[in-house]
N, C-alpha and C positions, 0 to 999 in steps of 0.2 A: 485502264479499262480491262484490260485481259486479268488482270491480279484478279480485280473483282468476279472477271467469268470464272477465272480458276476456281476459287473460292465458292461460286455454287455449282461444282460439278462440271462443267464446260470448260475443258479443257483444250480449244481447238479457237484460234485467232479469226480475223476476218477472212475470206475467200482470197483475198490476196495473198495473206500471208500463209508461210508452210507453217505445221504443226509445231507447239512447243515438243520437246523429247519428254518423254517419262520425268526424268529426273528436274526439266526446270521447271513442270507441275508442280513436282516433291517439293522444291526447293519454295516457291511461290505460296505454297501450301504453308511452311515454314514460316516466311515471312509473313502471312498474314495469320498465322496463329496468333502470335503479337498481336496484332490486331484484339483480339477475339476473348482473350485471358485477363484474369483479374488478378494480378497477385498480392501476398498482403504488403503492407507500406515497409515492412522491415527488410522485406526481400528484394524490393525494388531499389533501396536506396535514395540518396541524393538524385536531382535529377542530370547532376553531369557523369554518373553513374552506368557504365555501357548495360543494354539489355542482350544477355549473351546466349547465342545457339552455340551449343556444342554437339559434337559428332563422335562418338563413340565406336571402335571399330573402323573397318575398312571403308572407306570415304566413295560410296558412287555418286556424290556429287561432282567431284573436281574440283575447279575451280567457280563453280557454277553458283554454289552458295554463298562463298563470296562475295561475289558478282554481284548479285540479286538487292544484297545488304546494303551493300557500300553506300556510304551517303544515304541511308535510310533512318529514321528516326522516328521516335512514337511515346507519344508525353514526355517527351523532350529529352529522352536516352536514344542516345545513336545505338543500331543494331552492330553486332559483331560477332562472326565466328570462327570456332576454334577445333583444333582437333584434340581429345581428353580420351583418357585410357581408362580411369576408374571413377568410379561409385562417389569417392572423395572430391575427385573433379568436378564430376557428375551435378553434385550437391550445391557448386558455386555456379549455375548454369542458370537459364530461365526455362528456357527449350530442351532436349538432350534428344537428338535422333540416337536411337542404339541397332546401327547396322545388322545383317541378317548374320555377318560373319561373326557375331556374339550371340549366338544362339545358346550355344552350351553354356553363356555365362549370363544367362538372361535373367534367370530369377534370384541370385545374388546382385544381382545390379539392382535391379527392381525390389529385393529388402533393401536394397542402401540407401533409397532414394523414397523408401516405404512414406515417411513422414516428413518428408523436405518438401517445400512449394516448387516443382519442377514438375513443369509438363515433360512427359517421356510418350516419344512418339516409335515407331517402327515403322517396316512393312512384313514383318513377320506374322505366318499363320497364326494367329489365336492369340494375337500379343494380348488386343482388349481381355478378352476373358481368362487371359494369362495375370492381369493388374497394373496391366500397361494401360495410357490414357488414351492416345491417339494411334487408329493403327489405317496405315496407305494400301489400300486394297485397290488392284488395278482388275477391272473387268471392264468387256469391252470395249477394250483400248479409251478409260476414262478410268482417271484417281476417284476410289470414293474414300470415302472416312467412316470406320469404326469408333466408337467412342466411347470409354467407359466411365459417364460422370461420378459412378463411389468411389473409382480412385483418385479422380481429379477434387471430391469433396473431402475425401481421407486427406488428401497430400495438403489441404489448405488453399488452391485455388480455384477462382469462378470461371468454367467456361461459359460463355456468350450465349444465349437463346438464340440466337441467328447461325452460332454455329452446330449446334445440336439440332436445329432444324434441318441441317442437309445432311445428318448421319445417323447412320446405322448403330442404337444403341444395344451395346453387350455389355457385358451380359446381359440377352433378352429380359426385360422384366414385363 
């Protein structure tokens, strides 16, 4: 139940329980992208196949991403993630968060991944209108979602009308 609150913007549990942190939003966010993503059948694989997050850069998840995964599954590929350095890594991923501390290597990342089926997400200023797909914009202490579907149409896959319902599309059209 709280994944799914994540997921439309309510990041905040019942009155009992304390806040999720920043990060197991991101993280939650992550896992339910999966959810939400079509990719083509070439990409997916078999389906004993893992569907893989990868993390790029400096890791503010912890071990939190991990976490989140373990024992998670979705059309029948267990979720799994990794920490990957380059573009080439990059490319064998489903997901790819590209941490804030790859700023200066953002848009060589972003050609190397230009026409590969990889959601590439951040929380970096202007990733979206940068040609990044999913970008984590925190205001008022709530994750929103930036989202740029011509690069998610470029790169070859479908995000979700449920999930472009709760985001913020950039470049404004």
């Amino acid at each position: 139940m709280l994944l799914l609150a994540l997921l439309s913007g309510q990041n905040r549990a019942g009155a009992a329980d304390a806040s999720p942190s920043e990060y197991q939003v991101k993280a939650a966010f992550l896992l339910n992208f999966a959810k939400f993503v079509e990719w083509p059948a070439a990409k997916l694989g078999e389906t004993n196949s893992p569907l893989v997050i990868g993390v790029i850069g400096a890791n503010p998840f912890g071990t939190l991403l991990d976490e989140i995964v373990k024992g998670q599954t979705i059309s029948g590929h267990r979720l799994v993630s990794r920490a990957i350095s380059t573009a080439e890594e990059a490319a064998a991923c489903h997901i790819v968060f590209i941490s804030r501390s790859e700023k200066e290597r953002l848009r060589p990342l972003l050609d190397g991944l230009k026409d590969q089926p990889v959601v590439t997400v951040s929380e970096t200023k202007g990733f979206a209108q940068d040609g990044g797909m999913i970008n984590l914009v925190v205001q008022n202490n709530h994750v929103k979602l930036e989202i740029n579907p011509t690069a998610a149409g470029e790169a070859g896959v479908k995000l979700s009308s449920k999930l472009l319902a709760i985001a913020r599309i950039k470049p404004e059209q």
